[in-house]
N, C-alpha and C positions, 0 to 999 in steps of 0.2 A: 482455612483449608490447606493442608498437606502435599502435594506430588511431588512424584520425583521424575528426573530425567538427568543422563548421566555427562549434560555439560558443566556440572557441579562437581567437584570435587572434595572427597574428605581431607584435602593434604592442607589445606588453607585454609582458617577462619572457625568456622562453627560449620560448614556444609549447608546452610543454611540462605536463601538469597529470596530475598522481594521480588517478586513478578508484579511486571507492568505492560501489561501486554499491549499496549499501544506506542512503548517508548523504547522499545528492545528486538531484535530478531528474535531470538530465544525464548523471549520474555511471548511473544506474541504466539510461535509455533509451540512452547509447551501448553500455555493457555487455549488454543484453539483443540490441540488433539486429547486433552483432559477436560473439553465444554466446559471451560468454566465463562468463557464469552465464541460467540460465533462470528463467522467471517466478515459478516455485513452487521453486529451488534456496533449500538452509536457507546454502549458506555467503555468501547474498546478502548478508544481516543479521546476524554473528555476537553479539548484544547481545542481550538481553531485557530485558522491560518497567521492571527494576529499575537499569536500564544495566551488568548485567553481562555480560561475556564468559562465550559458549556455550560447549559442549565442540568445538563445530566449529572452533576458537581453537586446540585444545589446548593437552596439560600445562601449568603453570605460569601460563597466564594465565585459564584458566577457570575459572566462578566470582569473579573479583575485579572491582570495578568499573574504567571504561575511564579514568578520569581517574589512576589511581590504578599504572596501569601503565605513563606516557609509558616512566620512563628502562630500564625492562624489554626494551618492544619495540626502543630505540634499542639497547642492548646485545646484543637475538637478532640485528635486523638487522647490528651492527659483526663480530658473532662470522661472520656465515654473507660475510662480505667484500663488502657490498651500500651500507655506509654511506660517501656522499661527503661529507657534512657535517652537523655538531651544533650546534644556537644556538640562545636566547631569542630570540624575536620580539615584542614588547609590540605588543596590538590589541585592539580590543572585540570581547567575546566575550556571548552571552545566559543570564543568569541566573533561575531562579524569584524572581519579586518574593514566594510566600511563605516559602520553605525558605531563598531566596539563594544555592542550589545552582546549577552551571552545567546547561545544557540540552543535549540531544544532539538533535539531527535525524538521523532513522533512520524507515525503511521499518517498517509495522506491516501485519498481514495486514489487508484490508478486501471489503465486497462490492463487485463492480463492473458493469456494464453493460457488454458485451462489443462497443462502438460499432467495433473496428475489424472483426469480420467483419462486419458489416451496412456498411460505411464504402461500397462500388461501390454500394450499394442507395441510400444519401442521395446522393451525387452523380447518380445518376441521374433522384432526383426534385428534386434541386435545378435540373436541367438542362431538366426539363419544368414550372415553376415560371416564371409570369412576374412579373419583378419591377420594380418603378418606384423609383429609376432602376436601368436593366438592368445598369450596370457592378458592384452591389452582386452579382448573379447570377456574374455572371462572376469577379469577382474576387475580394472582401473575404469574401462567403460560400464560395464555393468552394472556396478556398486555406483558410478555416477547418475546412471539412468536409475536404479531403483531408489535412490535417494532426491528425485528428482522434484521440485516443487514446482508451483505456477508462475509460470515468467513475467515478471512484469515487463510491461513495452511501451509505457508512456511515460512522458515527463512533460512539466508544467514550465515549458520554456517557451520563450516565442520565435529564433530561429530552429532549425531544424526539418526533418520533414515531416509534415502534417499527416495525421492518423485519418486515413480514405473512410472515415465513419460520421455519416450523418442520421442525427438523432432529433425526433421530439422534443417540447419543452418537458413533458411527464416522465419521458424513457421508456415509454412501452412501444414507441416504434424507434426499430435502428436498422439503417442499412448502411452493408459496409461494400464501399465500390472498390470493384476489381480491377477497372480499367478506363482510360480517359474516354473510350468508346461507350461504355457503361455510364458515366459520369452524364454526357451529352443525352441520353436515352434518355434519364430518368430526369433531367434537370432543363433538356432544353439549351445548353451553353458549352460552347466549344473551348475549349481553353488548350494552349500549349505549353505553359508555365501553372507546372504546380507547386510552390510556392506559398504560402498563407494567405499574402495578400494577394493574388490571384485565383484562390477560390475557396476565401470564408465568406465570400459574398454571395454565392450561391447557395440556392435552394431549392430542397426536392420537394415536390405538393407531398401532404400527407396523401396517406389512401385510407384517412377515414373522412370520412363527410365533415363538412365543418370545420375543422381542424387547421391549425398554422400549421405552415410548411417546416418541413426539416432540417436546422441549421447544420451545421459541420462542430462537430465539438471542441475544445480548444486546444485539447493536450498533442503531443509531438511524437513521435518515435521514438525510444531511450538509444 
């Protein structure tokens, strides 16, 4: 399949570029607004955190890591009659300075801020906003906000400040606390160091019958 969007250029190459929409910004935003995968699709990212290939991969490459399989995939793609050409290319590639392992850039699940359905709601108050000088109004913030996508606000570190969201094991219950007053209401525990280790220990009773209580999920604030 074909799309086009206009971070390609005719001035270099063929105009022509691979989308991989789980290992690219670009690669991901042209893919999601042309559905060729959706925002929550698993075959977006076939790799996990270990850099192996999913089962979404299938046979034979799943389970093994992705560096480990170039001349695999070159050989399914020559077999299924798709391969126009084979060759070393020498270029800097990113390494772990402590493993000296190569690095993979790859989509990871994260929480976000859902700024493009609110997106007509900021332009509107951008629009009743006066500002000095007026053409920042007009233009440079404007075109920022209407370009605006969904923020992500977590990160998978373990200093930082922790994300006030405690969830289910399933994810169909989530609450997100407001306040350390809030916290003590629904949990029961006082705390005045919020901190990870001082309150990933807590937990809120579910309010379905039955059910384990709420733990706090692990991701940070970006």
């Amino acid at each position: 399949r074909i799309v086009l969007d206009d971070y390609v250029g005719a001035d270099a190459g063929t105009g022509f570029v691979h989308m991989a929409p789980g290992f690219g910004e670009d690669d991901y935003r042209v893919c999601v607004a042309q559905k060729v995968v959706g925002k929550e699709d698993p075959r977006t990212c076939p790799v996990d955190k270990e850099g192996r290939f999913t089962e979404v991969i299938g046979e034979g490459l799943a389970g093994r890591r992705v560096k480990e399989c170039d001349k695999d995939i070159i050989k399914l793609v020559k077999e299924a009659g798709r391969l126009v050409q084979s060759k070393t290319v020498m270029h800097s590639y990113p390494f772990c300075w402590r493993s000296e392992t190569p690095l993979i850039y790859r989509t990871v699940p994260s929480w976000f801020v859902d700024v493009e359905r609110i997106k007509d709601r900021l332009l509107a108050n951008n629009a009743q906003t006066e500002w000095i000088p007026a053409f920042v109004k007009e233009k440079r913030f404007h075109n920022w906000l209407a370009g605006a996508r969904d923020w992500a606000v977590s990160r998978d570190r373990f200093w930082g400040t922790p994300l006030p969201i405690w969830s289910s094991e399933d994810g169909e219950e989530v609450v997100c606390i407001g306040s350390v007053e809030e916290l003590f209401l629904k949990s029961g525990v006082n705390v005045t160091d919020l901190h990870r280790e001082s309150i990933d220990h807590i937990e809120i009773p579910s309010n379905r019958e039955g059910n384990p209580p709420l733990r706090r999920i692990p991701e940070v604030f970006d």
